[in-house]
C-alpha positions as CSV (number, residue, x, y, z in Angstrom):
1,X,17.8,-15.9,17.2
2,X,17.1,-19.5,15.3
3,X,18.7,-20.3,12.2
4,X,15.3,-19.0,10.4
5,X,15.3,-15.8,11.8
6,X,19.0,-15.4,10.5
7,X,18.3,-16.2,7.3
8,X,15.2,-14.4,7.0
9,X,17.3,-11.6,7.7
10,X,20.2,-12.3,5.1
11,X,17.1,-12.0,2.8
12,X,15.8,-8.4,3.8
13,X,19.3,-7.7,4.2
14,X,20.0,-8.8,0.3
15,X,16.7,-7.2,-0.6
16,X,17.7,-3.6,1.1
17,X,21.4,-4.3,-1.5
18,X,19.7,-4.8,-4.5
19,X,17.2,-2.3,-4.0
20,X,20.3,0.2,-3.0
21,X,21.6,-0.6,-6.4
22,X,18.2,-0.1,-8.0
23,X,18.2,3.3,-6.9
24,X,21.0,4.3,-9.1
25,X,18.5,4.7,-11.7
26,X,17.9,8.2,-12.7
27,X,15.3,10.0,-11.5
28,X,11.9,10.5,-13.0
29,X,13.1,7.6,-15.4
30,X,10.2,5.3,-14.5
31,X,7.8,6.3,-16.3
32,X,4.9,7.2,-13.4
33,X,7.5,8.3,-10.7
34,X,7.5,12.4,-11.4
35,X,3.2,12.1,-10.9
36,X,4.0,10.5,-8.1
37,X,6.6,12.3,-6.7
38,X,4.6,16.0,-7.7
39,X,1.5,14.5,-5.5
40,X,3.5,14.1,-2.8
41,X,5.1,17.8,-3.2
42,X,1.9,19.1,-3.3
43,X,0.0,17.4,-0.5
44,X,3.9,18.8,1.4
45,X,2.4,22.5,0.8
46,X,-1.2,21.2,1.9
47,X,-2.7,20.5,-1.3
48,X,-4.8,17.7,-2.4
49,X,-4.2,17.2,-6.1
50,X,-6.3,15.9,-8.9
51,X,-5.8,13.7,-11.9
52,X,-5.4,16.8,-14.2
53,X,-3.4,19.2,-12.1
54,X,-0.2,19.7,-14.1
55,X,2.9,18.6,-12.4
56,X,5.4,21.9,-11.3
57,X,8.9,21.5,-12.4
58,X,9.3,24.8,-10.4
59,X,12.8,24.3,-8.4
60,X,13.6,21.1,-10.4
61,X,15.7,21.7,-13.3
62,X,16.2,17.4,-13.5
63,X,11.4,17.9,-13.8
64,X,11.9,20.5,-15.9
65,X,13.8,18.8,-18.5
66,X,11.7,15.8,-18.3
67,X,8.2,17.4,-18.7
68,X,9.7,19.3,-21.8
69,X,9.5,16.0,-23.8
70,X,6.1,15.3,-22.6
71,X,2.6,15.8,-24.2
72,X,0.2,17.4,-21.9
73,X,-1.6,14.3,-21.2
74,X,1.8,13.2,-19.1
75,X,2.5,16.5,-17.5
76,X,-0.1,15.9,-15.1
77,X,-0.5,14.7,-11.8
78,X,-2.4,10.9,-13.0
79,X,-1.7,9.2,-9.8
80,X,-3.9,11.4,-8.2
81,X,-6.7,8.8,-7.9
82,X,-5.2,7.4,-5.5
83,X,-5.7,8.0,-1.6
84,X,-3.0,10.3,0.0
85,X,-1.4,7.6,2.8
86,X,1.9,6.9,1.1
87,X,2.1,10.8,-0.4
88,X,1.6,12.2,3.3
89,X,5.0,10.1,4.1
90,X,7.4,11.1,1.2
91,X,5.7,14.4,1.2
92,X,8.5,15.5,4.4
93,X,11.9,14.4,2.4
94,X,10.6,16.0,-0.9
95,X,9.3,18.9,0.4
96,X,12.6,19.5,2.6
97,X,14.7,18.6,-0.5
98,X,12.7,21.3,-2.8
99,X,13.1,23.6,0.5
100,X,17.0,23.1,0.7
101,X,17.4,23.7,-3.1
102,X,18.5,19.7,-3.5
103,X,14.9,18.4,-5.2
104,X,16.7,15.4,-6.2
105,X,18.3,14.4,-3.0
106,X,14.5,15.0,-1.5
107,X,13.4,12.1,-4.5
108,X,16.5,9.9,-3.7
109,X,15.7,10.5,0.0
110,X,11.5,9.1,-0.7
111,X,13.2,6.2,-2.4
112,X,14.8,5.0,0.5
113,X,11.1,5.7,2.4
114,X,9.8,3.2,-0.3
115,X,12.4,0.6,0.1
116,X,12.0,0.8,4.6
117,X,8.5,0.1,4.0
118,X,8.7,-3.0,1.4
119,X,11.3,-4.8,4.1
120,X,9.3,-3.7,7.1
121,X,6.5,-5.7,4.6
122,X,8.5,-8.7,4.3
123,X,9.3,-8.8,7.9
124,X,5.3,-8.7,8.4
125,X,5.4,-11.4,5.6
126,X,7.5,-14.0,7.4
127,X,5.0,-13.5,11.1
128,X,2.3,-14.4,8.5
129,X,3.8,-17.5,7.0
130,X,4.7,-18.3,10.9
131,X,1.2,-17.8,12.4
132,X,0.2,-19.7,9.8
133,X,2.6,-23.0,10.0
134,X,4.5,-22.5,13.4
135,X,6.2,-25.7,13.4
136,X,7.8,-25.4,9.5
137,X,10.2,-22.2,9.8
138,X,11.2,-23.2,6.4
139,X,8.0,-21.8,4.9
140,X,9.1,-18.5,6.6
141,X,12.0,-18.1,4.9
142,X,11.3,-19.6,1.6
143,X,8.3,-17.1,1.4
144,X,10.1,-14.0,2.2
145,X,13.4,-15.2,0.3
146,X,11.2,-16.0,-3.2
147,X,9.5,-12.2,-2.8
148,X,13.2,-10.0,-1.4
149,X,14.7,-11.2,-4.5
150,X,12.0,-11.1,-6.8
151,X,13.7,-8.3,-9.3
152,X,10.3,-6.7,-10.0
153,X,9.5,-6.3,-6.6
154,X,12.8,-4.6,-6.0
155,X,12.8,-1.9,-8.7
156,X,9.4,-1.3,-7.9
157,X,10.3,-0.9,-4.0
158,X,13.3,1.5,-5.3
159,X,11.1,3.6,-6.9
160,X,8.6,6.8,-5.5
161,X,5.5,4.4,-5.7
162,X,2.8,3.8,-3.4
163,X,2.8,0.4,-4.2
164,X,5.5,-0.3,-1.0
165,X,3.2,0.8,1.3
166,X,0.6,-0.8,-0.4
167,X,2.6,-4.1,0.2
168,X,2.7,-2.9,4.0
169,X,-0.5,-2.4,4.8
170,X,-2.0,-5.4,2.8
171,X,0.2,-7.8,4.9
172,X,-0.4,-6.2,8.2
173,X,-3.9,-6.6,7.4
174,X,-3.7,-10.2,6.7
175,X,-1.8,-10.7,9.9
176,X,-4.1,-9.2,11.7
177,X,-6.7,-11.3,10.3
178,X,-4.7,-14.5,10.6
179,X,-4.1,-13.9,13.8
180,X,-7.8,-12.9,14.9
181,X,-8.7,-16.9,13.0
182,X,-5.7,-18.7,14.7
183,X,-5.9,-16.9,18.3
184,X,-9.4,-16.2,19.0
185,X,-11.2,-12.8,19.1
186,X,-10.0,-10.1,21.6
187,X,-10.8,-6.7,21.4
188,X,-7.6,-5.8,21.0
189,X,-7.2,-8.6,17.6
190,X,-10.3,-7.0,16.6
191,X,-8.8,-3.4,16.7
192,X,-5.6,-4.6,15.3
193,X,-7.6,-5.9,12.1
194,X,-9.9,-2.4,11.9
195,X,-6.7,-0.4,11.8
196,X,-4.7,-2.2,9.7
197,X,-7.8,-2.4,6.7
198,X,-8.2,1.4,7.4
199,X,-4.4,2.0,6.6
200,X,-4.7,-0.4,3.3
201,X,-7.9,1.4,2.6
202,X,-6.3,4.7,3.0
203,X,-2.8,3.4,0.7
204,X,-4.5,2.2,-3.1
205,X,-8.2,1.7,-3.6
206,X,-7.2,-2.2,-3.9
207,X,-7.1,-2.1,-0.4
208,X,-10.3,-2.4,-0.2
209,X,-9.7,-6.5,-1.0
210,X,-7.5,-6.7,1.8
211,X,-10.4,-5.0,3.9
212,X,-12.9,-7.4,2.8
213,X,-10.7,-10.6,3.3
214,X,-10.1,-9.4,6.9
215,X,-13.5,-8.9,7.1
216,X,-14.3,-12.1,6.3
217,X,-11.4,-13.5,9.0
218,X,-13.4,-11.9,11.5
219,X,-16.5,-13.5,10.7
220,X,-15.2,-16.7,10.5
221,X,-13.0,-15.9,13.7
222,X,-16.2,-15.0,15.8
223,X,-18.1,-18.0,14.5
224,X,-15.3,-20.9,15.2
225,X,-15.1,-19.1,18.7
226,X,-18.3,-20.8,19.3
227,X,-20.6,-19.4,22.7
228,X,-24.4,-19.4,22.5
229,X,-27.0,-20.3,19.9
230,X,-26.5,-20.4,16.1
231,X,-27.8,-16.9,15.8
232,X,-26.4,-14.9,18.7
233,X,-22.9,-16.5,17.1
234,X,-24.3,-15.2,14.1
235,X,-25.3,-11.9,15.1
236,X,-22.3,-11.5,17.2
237,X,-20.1,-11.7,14.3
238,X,-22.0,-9.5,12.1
239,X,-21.1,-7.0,14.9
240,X,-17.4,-7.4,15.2
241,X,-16.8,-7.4,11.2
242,X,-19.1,-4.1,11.1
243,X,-16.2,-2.4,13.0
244,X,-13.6,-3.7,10.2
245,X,-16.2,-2.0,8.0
246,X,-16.6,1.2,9.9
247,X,-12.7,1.7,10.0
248,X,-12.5,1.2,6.2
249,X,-15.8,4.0,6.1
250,X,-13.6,6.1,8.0
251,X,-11.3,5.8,6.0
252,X,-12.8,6.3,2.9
253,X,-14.7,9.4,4.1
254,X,-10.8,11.1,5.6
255,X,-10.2,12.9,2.0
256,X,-11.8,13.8,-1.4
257,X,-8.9,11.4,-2.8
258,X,-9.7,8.5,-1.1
259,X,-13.5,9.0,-1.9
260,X,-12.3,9.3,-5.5
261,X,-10.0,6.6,-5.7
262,X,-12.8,3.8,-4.1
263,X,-15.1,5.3,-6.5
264,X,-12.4,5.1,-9.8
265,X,-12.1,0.8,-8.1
266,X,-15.6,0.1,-7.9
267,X,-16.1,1.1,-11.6
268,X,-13.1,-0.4,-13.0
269,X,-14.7,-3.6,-11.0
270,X,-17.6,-3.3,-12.7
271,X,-16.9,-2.5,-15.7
272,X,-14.4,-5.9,-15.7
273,X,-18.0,-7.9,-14.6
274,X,-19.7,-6.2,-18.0
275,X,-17.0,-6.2,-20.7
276,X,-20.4,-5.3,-23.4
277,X,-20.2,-2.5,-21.1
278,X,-17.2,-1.5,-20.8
279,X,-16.5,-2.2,-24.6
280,X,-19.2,0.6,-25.4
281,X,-18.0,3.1,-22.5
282,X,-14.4,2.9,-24.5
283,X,-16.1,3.8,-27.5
284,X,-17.8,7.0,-26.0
């Protein structure tokens, strides 16, 4: 291993510390952690949740307690808008905590699910930075030190958020793209970039960003790769990003949540592009 690659690990390594220590924070302390944790308890018994199904203390005396100083507008399950990826994963150590009569453990247990899949980002962070400037290892490491130690990205890694995998997915996704631009298109690039939109699609509604900037790499990928006229180029890259888009589709169309959660993006999006509009919509 070169020196990069050791320090790039001293980094995760440092990361995976801090975050350890992070986790000594009660739980259901941060503030959105028991809607998040309840969504992924219910999806565990096969239930999708929506954004007013009241969270269940039921088994949780640690819940319990917390949702008794609550109004009803924070006893309910708010993170529901977004898609069910991240839930799906956390939903086996909380539902065999709740099972085993340890709830807590199950939560401390989906904590350490959220900190694996912020380093496995930051390992997916330094093959960006690499595929991007192979010759300057420094960048590597300097990219992936200045985000492990970032302290806001590790207490929000220790935490039962979506937002690790969301970190996950959105850098697969761009090194996917970046390597469909810097390589050349292959079928197997091309599927590489489809899936990993999909998953960022199917993680937070935002990932439907990453899906369009990936989209765009493919575009630009199949047009630098040159072969034939202007317009079969052309056409042939409006074919290859169409499969990007039909993964995210797919995607999309997998659950009721995800449906809901692109639909809750698009409007916040617009409503950002009309503030007259979204001045009077607050007033309604």
């Amino acid at each position: 291993m070169t020196w990069s690659g050791w320090v790039v690990g001293g980094a995760i390594l440092a990361f995976v510390m801090l975050a350890g220590l992070w986790m000594s924070v009660p739980v259901y302390r941060p503030p959105d952690e028991a809607s998040h944790v309840a969504y992924g308890r219910e999806l565990s018994h096969g239930r999708l949740p929506r954004i007013d199904t009241v969270i269940s203390g039921r088994g949780d005396l640690r819940l319990t307690q917390e949702l008794s100083s609550r109004d009803a507008r924070h006893r309910t399950i708010w993170t529901a808008n977004h898609p069910p990826l991240y839930y799906a994963l956390v939903a086996v150590p909380l539902r065999v905590g709740s099972d085993t009569g340890h709830p807590v453990r199950g939560v401390l247990a989906a904590r350490l699910v959220s900190v694996g899949l912020s380093a496995l980002g930051l390992i997916v962070l330094a093959y960006v930075v690499l595929q991007l400037a192979p010759g300057r290892p420094q960048l590597a490491v300097a990219a992936t030190g200045l985000i492990a130690l970032l302290p806001s990205f590790i207490s929000i890694s220790a935490r039962v958020y979506n937002d690790s995998l969301a970190f996950l997915t959105a850098t697969m996704a761009l090194a996917a793209a970046v390597g469909f631009v810097v390589r050349g298109p292959s079928a197997a690039r091309l599927a590489a970039v489809a899936a990993a939109a999909g998953l960022a699609a199917l993680t937070r509604a935002s990932g439907l960003l990453v899906a369009g900037v990936a989209g765009v790499a493919v575009l630009v990928g199949v047009w630098r790769a040159g072969g034939g006229s202007a317009p079969r180029r052309l056409a042939r890259a409006v074919v290859w990003t169409g499969a990007v888009g039909a993964a995210v589709a797919a995607a999309a169309t997998t659950t009721p949540t995800t449906t809901r959660a692109m639909a809750a993006e698009a409007t916040t999006i617009s409503r950002r592009s009309n503030p007259s509009g979204f001045a009077s919509s607050c007033h309604d």
